[in-house]
N, CA, C and O atoms as CSV, one atom per row, in Angstrom:
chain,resi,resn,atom,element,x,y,z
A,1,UNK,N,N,-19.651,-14.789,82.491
A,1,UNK,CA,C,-18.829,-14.068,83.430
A,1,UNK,C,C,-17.492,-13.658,82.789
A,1,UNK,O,O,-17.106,-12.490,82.823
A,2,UNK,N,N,-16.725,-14.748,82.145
A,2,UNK,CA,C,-15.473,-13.906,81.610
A,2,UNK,C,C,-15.670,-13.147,80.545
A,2,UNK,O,O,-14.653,-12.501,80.292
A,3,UNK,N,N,-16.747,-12.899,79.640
A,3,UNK,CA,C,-17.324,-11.995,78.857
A,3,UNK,C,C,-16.980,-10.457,79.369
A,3,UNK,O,O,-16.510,-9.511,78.738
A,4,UNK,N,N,-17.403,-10.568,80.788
A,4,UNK,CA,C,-17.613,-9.519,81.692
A,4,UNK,C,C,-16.198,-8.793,82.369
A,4,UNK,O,O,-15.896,-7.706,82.863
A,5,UNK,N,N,-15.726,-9.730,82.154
A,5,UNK,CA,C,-13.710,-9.781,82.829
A,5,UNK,C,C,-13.193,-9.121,81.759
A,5,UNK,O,O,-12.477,-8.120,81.756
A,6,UNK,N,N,-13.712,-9.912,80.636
A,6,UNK,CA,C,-12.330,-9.585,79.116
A,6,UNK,C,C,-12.828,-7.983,78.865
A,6,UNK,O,O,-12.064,-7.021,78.795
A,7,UNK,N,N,-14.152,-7.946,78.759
A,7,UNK,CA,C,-15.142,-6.047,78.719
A,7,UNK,C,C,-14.105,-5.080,79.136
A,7,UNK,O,O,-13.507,-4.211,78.502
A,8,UNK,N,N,-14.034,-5.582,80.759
A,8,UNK,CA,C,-13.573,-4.750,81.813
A,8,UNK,C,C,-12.271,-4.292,81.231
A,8,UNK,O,O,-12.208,-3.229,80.614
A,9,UNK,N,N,-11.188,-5.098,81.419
A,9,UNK,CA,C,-9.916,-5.273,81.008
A,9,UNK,C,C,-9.626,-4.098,79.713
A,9,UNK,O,O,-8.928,-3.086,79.766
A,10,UNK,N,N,-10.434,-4.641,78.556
A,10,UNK,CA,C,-10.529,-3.404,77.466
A,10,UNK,C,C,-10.793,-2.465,78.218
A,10,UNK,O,O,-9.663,-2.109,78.553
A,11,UNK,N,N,-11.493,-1.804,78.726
A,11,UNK,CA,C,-11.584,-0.526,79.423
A,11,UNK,C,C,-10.162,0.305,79.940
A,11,UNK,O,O,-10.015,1.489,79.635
A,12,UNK,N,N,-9.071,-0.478,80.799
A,12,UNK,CA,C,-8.803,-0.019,81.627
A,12,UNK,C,C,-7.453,0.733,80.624
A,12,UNK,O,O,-7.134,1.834,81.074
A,13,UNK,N,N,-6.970,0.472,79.872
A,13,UNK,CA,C,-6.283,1.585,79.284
A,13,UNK,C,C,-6.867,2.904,79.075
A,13,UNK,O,O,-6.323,3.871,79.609
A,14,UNK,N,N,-8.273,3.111,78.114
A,14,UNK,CA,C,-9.071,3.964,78.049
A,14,UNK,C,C,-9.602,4.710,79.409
A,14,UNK,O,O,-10.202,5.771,79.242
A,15,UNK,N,N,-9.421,4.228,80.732
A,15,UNK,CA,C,-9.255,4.802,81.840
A,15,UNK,C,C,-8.166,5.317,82.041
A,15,UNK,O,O,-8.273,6.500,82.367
A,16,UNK,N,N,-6.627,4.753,81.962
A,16,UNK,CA,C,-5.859,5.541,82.166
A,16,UNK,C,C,-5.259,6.386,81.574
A,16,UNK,O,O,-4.481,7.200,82.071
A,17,UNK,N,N,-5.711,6.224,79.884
A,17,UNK,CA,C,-5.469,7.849,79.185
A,17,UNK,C,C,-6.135,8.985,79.107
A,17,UNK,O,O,-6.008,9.987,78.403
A,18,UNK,N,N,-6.914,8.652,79.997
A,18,UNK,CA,C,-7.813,10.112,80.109
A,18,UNK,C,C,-8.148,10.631,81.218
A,18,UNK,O,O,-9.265,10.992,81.588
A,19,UNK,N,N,-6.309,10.698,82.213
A,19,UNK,CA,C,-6.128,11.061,83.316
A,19,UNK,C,C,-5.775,12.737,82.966
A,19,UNK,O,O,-4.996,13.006,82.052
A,20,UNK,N,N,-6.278,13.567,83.596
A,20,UNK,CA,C,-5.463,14.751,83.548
A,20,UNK,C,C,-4.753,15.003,84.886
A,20,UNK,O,O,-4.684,14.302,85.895
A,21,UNK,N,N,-4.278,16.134,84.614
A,21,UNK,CA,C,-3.489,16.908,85.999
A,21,UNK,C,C,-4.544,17.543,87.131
A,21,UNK,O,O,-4.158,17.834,88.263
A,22,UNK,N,N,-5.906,17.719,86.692
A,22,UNK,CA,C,-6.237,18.613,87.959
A,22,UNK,C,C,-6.827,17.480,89.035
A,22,UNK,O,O,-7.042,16.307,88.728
A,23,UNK,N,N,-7.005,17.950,90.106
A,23,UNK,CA,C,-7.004,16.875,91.162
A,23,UNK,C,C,-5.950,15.872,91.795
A,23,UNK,O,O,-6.010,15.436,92.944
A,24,UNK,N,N,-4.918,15.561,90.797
A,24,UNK,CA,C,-3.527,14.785,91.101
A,24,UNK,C,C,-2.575,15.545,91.223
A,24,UNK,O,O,-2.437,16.714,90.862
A,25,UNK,N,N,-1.606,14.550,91.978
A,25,UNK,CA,C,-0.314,15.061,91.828
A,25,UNK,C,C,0.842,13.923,91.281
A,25,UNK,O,O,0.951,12.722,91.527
A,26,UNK,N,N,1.487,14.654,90.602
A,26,UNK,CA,C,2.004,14.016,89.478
A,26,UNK,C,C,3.617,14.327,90.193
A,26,UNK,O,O,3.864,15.183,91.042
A,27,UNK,N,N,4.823,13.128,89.417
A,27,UNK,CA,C,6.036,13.358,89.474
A,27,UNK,C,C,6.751,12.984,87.870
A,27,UNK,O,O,6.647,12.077,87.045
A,28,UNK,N,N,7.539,14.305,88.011
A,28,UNK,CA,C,8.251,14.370,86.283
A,28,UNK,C,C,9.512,14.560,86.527
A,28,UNK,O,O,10.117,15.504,87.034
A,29,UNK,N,N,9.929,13.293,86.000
A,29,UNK,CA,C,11.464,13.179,86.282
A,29,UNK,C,C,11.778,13.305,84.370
A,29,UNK,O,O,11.270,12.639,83.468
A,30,UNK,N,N,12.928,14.568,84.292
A,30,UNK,CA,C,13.754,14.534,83.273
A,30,UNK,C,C,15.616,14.356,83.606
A,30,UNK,O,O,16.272,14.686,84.594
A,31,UNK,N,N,16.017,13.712,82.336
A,31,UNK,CA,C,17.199,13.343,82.339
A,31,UNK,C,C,18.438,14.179,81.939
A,31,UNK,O,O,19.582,14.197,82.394
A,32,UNK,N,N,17.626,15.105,80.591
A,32,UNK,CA,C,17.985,15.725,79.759
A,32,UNK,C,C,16.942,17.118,80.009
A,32,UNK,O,O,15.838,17.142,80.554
A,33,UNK,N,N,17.957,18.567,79.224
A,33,UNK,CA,C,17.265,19.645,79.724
A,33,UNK,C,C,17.850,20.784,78.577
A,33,UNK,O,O,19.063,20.925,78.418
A,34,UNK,N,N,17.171,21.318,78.051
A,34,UNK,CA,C,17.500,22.481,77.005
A,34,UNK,C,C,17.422,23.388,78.017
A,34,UNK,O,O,16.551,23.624,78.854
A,35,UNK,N,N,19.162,24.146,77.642
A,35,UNK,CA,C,19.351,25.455,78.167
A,35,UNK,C,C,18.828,26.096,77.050
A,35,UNK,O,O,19.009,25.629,75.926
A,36,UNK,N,N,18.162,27.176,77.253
A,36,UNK,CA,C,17.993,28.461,75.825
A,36,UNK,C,C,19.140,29.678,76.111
A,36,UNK,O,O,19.502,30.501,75.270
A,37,UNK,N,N,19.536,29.599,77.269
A,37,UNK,CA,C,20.861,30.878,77.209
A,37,UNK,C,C,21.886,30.215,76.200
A,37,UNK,O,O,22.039,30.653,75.060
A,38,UNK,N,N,22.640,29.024,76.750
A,38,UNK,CA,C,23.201,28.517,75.916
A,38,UNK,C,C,23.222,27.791,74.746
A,38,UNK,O,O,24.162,27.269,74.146
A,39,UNK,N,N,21.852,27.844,74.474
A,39,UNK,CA,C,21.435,26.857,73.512
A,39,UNK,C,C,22.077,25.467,73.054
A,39,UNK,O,O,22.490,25.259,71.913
A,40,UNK,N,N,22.105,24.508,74.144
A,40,UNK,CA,C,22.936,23.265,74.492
A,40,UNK,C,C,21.636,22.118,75.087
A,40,UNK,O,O,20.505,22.430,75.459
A,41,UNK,N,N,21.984,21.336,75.050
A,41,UNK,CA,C,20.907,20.143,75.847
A,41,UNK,C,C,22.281,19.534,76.971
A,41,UNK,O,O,23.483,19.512,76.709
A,42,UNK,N,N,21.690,19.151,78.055
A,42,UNK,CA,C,22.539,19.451,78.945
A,42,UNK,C,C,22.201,17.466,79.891
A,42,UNK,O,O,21.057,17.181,80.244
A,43,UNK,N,N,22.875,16.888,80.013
A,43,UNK,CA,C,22.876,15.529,80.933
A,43,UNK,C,C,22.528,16.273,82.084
A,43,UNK,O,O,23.369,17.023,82.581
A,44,UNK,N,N,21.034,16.129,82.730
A,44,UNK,CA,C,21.123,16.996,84.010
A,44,UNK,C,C,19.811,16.848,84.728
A,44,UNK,O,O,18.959,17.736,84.754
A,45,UNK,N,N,19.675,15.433,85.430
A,45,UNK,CA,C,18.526,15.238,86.284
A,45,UNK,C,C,17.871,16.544,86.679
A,45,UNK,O,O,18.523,17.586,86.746
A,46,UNK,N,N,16.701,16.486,86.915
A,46,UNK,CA,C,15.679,17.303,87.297
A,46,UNK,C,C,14.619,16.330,87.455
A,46,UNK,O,O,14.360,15.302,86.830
A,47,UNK,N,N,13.876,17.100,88.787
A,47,UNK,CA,C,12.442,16.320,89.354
A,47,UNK,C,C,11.606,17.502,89.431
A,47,UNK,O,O,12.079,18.614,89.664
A,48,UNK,N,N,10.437,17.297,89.248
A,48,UNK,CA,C,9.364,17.765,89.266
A,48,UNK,C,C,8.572,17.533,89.677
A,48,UNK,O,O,8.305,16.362,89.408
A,49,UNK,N,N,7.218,18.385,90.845
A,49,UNK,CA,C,6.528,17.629,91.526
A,49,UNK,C,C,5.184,18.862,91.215
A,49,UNK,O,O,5.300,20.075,91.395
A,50,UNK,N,N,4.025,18.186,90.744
A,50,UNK,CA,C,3.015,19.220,90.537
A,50,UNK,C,C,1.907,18.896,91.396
A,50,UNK,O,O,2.066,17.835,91.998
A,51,UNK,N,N,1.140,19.329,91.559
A,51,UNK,CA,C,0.035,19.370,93.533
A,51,UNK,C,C,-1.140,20.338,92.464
A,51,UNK,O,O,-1.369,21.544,92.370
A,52,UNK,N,N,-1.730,19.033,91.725
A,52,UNK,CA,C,-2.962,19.780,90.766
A,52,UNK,C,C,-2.880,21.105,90.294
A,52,UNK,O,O,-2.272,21.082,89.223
A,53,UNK,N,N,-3.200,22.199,90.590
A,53,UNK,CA,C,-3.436,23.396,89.895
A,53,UNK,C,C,-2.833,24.333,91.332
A,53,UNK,O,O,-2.960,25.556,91.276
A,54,UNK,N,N,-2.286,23.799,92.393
A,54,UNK,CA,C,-1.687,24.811,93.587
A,54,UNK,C,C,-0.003,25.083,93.513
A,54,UNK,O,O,0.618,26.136,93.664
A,55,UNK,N,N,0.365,24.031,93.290
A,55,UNK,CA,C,1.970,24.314,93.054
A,55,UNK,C,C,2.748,22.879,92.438
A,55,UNK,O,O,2.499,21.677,92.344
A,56,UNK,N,N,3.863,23.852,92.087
A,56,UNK,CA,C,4.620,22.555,91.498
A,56,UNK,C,C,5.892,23.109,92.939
A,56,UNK,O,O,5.958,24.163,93.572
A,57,UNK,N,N,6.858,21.645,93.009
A,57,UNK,CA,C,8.270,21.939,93.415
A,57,UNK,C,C,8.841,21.493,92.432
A,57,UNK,O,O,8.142,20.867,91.635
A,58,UNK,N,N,10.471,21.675,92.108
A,58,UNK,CA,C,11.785,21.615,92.015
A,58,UNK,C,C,12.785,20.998,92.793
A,58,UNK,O,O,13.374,21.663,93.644
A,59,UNK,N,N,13.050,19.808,92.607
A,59,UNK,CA,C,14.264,18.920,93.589
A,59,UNK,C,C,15.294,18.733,92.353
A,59,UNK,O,O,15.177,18.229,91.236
A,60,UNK,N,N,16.543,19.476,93.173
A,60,UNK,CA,C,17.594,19.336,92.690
A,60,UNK,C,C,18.886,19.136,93.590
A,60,UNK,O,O,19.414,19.876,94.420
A,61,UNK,N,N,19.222,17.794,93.100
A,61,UNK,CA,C,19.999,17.183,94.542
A,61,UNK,C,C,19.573,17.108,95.783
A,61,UNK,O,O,19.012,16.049,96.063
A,62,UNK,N,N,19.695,18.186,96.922
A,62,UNK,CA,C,19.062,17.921,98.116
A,62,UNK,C,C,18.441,19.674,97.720
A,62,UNK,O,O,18.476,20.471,98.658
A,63,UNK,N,N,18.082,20.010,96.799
A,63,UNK,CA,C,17.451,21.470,97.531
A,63,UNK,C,C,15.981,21.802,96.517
A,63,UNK,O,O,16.089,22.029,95.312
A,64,UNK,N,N,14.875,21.784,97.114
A,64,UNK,CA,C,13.839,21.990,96.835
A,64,UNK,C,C,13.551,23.620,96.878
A,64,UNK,O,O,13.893,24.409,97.760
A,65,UNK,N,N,12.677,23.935,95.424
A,65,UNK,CA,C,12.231,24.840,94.951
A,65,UNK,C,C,10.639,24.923,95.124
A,65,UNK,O,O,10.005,23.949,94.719
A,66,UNK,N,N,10.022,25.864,95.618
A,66,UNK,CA,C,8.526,25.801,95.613
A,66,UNK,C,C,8.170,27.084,94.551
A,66,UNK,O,O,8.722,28.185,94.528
A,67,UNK,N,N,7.128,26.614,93.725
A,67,UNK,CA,C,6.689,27.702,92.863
A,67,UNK,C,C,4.664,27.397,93.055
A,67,UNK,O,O,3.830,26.606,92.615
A,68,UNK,N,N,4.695,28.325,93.772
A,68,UNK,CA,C,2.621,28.790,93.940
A,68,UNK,C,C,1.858,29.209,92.660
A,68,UNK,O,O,1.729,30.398,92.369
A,69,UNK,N,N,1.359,28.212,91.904
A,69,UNK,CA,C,0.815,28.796,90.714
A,69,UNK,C,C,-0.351,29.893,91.394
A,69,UNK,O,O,-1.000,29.830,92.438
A,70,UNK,N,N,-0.294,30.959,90.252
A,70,UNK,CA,C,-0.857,31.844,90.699
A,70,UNK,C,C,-2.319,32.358,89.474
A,70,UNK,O,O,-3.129,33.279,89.580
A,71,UNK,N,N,-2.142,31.246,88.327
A,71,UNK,CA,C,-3.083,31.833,87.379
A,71,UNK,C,C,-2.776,30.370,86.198
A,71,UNK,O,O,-1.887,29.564,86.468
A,72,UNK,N,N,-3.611,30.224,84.974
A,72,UNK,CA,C,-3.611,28.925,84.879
A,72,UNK,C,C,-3.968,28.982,83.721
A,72,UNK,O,O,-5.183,29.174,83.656
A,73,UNK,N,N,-3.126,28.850,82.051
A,73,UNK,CA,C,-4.152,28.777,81.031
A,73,UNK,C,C,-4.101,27.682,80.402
A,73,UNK,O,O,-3.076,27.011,80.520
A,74,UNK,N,N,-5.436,27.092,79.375
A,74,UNK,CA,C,-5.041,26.095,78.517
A,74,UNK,C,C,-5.738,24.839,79.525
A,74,UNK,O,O,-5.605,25.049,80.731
A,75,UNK,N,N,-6.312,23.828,79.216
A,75,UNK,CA,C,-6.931,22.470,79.457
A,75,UNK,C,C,-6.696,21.870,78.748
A,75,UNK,O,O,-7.278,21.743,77.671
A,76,UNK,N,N,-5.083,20.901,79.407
A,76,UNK,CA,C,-4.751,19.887,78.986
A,76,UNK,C,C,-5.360,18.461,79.516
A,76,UNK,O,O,-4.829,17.661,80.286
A,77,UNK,N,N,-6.629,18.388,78.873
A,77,UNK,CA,C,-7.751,17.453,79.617
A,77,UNK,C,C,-6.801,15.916,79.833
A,77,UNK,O,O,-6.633,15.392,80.934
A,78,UNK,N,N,-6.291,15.406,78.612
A,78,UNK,CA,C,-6.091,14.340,78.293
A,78,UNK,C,C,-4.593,13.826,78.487
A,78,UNK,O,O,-4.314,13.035,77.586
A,79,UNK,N,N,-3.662,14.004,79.279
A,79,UNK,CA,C,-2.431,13.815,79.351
A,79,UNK,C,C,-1.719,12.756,78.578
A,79,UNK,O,O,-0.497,12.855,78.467
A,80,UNK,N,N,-2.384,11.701,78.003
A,80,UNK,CA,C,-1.724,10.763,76.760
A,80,UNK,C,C,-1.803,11.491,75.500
A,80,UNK,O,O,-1.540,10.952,74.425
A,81,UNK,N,N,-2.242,12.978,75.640
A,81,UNK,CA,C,-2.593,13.281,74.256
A,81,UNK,C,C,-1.949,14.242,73.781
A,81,UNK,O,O,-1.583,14.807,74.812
A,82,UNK,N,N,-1.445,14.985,72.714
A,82,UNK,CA,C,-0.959,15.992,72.674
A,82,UNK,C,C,-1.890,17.721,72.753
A,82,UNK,O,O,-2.940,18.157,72.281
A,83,UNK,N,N,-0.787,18.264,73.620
A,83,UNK,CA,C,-1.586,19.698,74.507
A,83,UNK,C,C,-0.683,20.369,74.936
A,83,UNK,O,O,0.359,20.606,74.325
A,84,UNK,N,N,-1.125,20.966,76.631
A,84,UNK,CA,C,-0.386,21.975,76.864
A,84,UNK,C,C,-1.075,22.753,77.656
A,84,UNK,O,O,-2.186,23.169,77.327
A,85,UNK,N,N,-0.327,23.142,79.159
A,85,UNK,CA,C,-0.952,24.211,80.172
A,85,UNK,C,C,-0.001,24.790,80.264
A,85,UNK,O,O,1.139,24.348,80.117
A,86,UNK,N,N,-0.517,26.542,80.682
A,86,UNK,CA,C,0.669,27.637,81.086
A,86,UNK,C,C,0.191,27.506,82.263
A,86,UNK,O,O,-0.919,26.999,82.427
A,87,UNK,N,N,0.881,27.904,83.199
A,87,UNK,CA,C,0.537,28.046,84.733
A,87,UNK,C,C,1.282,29.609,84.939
A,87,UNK,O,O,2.353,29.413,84.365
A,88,UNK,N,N,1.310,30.641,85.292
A,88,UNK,CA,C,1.579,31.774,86.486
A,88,UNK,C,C,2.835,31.004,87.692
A,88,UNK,O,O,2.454,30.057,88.381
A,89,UNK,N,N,3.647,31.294,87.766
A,89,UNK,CA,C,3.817,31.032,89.281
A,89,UNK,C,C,4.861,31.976,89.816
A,89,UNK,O,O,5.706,32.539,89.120
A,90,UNK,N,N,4.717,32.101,91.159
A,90,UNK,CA,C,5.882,32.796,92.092
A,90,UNK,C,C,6.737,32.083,92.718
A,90,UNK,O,O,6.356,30.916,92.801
A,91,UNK,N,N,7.576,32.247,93.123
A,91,UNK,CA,C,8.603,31.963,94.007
A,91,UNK,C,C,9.771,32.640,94.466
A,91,UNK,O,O,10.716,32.965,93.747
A,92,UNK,N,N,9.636,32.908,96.107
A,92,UNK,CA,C,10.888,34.098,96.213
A,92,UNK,C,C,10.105,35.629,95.965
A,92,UNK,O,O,10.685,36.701,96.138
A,93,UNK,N,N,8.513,35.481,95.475
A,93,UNK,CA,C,8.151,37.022,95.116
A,93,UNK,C,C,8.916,37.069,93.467
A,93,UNK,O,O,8.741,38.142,92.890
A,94,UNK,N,N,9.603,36.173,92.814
A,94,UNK,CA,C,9.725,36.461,91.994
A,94,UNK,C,C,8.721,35.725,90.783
A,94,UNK,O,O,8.895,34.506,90.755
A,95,UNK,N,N,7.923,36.123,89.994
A,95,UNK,CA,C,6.924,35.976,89.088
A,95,UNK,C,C,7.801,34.972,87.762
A,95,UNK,O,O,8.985,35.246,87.565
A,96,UNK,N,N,7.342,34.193,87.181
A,96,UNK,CA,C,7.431,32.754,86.065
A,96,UNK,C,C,6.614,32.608,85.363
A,96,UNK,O,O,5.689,33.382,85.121
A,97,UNK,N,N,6.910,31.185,84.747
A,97,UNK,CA,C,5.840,30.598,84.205
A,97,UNK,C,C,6.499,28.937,83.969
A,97,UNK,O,O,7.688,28.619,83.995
A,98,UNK,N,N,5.792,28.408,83.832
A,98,UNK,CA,C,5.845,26.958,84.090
A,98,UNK,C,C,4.771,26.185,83.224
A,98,UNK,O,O,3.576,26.009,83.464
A,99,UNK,N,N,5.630,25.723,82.015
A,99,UNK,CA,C,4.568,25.368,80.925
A,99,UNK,C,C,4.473,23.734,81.020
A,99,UNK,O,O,5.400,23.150,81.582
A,100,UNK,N,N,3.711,23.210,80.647
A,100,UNK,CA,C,3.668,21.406,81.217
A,100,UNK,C,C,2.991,21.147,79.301
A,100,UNK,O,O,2.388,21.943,78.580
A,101,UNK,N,N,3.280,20.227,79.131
A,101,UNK,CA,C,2.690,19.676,77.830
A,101,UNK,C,C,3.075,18.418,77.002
A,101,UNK,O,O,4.291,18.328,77.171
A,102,UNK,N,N,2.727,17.531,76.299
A,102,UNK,CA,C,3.038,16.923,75.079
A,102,UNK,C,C,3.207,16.907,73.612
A,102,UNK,O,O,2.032,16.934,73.244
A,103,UNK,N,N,3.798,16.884,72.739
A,103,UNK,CA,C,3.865,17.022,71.361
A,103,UNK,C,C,4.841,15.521,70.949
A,103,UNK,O,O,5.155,14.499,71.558
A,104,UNK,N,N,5.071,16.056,69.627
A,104,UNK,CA,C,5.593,14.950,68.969
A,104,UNK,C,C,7.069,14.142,69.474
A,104,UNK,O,O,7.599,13.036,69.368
A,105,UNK,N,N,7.332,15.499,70.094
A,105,UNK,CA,C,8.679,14.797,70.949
A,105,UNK,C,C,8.389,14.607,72.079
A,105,UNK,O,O,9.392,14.789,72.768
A,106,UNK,N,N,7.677,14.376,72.573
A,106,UNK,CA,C,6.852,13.520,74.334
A,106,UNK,C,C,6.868,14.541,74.788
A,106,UNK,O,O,6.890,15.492,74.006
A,107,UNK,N,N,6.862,14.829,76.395
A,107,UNK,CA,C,6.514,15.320,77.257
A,107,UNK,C,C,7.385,16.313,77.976
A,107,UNK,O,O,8.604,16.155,78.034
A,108,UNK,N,N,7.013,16.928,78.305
A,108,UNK,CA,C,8.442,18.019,78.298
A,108,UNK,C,C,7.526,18.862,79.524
A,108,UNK,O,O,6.362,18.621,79.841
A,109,UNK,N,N,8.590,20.099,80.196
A,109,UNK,CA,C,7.795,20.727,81.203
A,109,UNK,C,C,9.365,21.931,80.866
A,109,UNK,O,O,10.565,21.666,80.931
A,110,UNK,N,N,8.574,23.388,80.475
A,110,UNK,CA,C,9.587,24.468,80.545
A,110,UNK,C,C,9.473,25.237,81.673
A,110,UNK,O,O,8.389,25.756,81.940
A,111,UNK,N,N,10.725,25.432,82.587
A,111,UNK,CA,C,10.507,26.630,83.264
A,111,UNK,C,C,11.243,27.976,82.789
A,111,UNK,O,O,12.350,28.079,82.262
A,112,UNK,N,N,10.305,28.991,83.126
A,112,UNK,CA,C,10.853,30.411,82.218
A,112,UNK,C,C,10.906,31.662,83.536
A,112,UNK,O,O,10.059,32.554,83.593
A,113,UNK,N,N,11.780,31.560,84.304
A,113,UNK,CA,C,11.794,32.745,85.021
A,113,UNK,C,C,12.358,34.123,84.685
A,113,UNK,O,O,12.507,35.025,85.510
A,114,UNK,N,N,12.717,34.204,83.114
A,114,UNK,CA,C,12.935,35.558,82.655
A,114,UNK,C,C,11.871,36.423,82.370
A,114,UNK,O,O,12.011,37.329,81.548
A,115,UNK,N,N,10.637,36.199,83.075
A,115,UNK,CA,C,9.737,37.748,82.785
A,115,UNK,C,C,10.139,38.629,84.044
A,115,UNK,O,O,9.934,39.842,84.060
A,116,UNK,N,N,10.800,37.854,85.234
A,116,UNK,CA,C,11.346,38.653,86.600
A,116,UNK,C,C,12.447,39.434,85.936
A,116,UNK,O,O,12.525,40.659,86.026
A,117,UNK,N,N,13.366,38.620,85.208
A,117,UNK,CA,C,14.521,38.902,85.302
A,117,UNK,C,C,15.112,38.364,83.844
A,117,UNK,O,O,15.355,37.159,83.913
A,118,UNK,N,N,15.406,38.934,82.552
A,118,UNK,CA,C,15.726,38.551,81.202
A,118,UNK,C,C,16.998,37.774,81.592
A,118,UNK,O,O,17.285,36.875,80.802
A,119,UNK,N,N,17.732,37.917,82.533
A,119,UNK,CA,C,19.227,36.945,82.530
A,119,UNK,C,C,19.039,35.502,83.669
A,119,UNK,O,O,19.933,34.770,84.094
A,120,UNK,N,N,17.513,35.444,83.950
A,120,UNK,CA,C,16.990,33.827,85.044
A,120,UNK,C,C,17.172,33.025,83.879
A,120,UNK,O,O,17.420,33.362,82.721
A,121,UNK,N,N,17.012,31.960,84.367
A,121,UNK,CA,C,16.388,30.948,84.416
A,121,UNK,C,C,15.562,30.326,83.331
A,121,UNK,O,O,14.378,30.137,83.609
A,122,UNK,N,N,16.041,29.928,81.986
A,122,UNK,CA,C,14.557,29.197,81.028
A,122,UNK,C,C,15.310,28.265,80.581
A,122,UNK,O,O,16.396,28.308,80.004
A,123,UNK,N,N,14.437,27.147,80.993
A,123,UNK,CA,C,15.053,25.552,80.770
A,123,UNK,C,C,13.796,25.065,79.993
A,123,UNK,O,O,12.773,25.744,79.904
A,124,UNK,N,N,13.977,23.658,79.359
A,124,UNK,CA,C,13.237,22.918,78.936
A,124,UNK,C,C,13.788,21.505,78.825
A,124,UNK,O,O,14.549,21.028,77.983
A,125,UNK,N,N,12.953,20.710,80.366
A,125,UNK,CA,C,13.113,19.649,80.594
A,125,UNK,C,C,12.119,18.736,79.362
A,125,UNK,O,O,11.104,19.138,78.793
A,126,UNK,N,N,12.836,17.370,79.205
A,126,UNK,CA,C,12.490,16.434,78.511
A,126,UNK,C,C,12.309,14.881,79.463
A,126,UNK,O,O,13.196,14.057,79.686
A,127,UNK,N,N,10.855,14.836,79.906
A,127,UNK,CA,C,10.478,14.055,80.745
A,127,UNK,C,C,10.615,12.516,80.005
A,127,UNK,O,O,10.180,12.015,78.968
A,128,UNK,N,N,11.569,12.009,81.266
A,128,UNK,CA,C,11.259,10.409,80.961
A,128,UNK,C,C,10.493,9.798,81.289
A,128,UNK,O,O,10.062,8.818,80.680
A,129,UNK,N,N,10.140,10.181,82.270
A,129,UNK,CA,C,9.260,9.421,83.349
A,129,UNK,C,C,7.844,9.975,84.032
A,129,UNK,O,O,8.264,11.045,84.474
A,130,UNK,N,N,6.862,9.945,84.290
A,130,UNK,CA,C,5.844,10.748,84.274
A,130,UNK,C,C,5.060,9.655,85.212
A,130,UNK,O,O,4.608,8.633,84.696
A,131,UNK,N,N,4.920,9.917,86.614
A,131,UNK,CA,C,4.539,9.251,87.420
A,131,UNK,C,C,3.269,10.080,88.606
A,131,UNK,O,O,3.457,11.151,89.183
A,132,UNK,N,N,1.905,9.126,88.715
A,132,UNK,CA,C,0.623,9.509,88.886
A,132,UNK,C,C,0.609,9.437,90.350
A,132,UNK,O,O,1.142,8.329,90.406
A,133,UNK,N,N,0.427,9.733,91.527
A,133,UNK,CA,C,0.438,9.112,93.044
A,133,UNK,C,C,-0.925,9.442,93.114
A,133,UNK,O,O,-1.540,10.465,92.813
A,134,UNK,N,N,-1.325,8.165,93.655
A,134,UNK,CA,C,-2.745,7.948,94.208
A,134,UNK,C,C,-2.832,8.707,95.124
A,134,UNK,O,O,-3.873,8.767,95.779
């Protein structure tokens, strides 16, 4: 029987790195945030809330942002692994993109609202925290 316990146990990491994003919803809290206008890294909470492949929000202080993905590239199957999804999204009628991924410097999530507008919006948060809700 504890043969059967200790088995299990090995498993359960290998279960939880080979969670992806579709079907969950995930929360990405960054601390730190690359402006590209200014080209500065900036002390500057940001939350992130993604709802599988339908939308992400934006909480900043008390005011929430909704962005409706609208189109979806890239299968980032493996979220412990290094990758990368583009998502489409709107908000306001105004058109984005909202890139989610990992590399050598962890986990990061860019938002780019200059295809609306060349003088919006393109950040690149640096996630500390990366949290799964059942």
């Amino acid at each position: 029987m504890y043969k059967y316990i200790f088995i299990f146990l090995l498993t359960l990491p290998v279960l939880a790195a080979g969670q992806s994003l579709k079907g969950h919803t995930y929360t990405w809290t960054a601390q730190k945030v690359y402006d590209f206008a200014s080209d500065t890294v900036l002390s500057q909470p940001g939350i992130f809330i993604s709802y599988s492949f339908e939308k992400f929000e934006m909480v900043q202080y008390s005011t929430t942002f909704t962005f409706a993905v609208t189109s979806r590239q890239g299968d980032w199957k493996d979220i412990s692994q290094t990758g990368q999804m583009v998502f489409s999204v709107k908000t306001n009628n105004q058109p984005g993109i909202i890139t989610v991924g990992r590399d050598d410097g962890g986990i990061y999530l860019v938002l780019d609202m200059t295809p609306a507008q060349p003088t919006a919006i393109k950040s690149k948060y640096f996630i500390s925290s990366l949290t799964l809700h059942e």
